[in-house]
Backbone as CSV, one residue per row, in Angstrom:
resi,resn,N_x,N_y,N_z,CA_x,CA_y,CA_z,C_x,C_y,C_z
1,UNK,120.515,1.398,137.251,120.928,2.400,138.228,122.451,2.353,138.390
2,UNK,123.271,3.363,138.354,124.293,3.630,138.680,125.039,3.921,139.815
3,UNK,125.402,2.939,140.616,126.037,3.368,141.809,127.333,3.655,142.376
4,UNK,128.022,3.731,141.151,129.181,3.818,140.924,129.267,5.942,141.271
5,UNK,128.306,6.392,140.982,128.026,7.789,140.772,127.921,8.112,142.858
6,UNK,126.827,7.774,142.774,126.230,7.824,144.518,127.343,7.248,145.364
7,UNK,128.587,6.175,145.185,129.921,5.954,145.990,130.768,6.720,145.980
8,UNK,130.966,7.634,144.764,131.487,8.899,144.373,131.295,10.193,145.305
9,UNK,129.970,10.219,145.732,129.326,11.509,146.123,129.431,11.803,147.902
10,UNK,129.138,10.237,148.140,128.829,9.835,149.638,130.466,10.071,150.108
11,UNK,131.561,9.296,149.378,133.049,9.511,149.932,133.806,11.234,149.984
12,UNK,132.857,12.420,149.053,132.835,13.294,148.717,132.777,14.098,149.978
13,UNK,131.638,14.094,151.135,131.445,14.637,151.568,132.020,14.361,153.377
14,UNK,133.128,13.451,153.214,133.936,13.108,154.793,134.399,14.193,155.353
15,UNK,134.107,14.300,156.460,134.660,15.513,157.535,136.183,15.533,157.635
16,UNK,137.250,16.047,157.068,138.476,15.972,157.319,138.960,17.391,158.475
17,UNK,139.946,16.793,159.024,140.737,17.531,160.142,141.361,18.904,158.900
18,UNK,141.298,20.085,160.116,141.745,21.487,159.428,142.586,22.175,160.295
19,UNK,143.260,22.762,159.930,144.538,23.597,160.453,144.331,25.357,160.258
20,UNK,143.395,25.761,160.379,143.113,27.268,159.832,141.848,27.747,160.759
21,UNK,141.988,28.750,161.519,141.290,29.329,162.009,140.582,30.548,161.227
22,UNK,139.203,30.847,161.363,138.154,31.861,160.512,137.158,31.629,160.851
23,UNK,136.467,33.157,160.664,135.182,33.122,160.729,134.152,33.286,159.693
24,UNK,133.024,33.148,159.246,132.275,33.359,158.369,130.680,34.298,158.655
25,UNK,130.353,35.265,158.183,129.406,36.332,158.180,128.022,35.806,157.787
26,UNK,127.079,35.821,158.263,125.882,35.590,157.987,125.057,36.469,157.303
27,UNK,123.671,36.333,156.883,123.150,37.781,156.178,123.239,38.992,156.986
28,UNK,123.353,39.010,158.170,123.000,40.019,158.957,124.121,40.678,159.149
29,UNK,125.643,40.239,159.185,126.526,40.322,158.808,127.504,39.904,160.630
30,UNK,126.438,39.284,161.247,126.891,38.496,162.208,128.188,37.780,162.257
31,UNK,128.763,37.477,163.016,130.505,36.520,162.408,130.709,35.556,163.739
32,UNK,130.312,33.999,163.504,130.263,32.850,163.837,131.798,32.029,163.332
33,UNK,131.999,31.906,164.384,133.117,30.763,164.728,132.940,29.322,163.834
34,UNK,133.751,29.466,162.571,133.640,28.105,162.071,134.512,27.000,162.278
35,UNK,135.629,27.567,162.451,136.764,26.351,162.612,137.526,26.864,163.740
36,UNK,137.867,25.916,164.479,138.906,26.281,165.660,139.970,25.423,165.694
37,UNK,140.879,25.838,166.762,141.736,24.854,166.967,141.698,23.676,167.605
38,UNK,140.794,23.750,168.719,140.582,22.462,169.802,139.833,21.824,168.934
39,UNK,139.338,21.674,167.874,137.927,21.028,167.277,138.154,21.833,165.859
40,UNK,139.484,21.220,165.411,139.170,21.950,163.303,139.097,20.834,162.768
41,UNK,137.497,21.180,162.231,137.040,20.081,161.184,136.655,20.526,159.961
42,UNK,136.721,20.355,159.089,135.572,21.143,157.790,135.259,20.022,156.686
43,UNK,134.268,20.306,155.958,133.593,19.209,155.011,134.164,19.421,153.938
44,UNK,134.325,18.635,153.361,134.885,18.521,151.743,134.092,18.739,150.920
45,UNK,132.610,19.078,151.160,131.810,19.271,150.415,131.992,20.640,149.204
46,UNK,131.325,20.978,148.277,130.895,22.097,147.028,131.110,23.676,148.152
47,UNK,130.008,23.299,149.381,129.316,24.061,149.478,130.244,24.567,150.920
48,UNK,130.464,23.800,151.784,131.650,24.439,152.130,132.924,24.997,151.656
49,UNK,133.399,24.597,150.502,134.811,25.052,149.985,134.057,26.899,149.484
50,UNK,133.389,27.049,148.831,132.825,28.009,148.546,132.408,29.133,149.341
51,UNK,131.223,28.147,150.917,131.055,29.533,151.863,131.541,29.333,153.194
52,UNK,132.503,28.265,153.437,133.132,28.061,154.732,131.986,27.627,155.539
53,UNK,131.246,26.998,154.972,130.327,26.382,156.041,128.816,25.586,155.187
54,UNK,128.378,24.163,155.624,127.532,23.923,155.145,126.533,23.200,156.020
55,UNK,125.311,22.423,155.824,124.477,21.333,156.908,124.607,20.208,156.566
56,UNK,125.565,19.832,156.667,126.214,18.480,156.774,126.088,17.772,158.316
57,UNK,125.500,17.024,158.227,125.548,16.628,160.302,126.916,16.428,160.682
58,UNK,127.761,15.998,160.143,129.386,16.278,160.356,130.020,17.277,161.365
59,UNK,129.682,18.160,159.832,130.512,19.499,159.925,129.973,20.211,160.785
60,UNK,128.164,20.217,160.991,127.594,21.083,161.801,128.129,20.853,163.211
61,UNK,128.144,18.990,163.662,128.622,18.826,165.148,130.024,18.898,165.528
62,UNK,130.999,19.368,164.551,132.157,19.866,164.350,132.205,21.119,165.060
63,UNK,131.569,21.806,164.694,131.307,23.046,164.447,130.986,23.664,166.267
64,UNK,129.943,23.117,166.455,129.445,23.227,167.405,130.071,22.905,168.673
65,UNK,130.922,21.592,168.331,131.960,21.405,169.979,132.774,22.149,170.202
66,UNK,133.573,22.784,168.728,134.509,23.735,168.600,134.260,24.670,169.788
67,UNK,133.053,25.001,169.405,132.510,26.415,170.100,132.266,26.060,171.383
68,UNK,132.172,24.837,171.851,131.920,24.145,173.610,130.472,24.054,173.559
69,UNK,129.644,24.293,172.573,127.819,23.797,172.470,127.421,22.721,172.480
70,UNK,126.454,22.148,173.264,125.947,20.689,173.152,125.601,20.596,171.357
71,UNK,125.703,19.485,170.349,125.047,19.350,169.696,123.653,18.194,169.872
């Protein structure tokens, strides 16, 4: 087993501090508050760089204080 791969992946996905305010559209074409200023966090992940948002428990409770929501 290779774990040299899985230490790779796990350091991959750290919540780093963000400087950019935006929103991102849902199917419905709804537009949710992803990053703010009091609370800019975003994931380093694939899947955030791509749709500005992913389910990362991180990023989601990031996400969510931003907005003043209990997570």
């Amino acid at each position: 087993m290779n774990t040299q791969n899985t230490t790779t992946f796990n350091q991959a996905i750290k919540v780093q501090p963000a400087e950019v305010i935006y929103t991102v559209a849902d199917k419905r074409g709804n537009h949710r508050v992803t990053v703010s200023v009091k609370g800019a966090y975003e994931c380093k992940c694939h899947s955030f760089t791509l749709y500005g948002g992913c389910d990362h428990v991180e990023a989601v409770q990031a996400e969510r204080r931003a907005q003043g929501r209990k997570f």
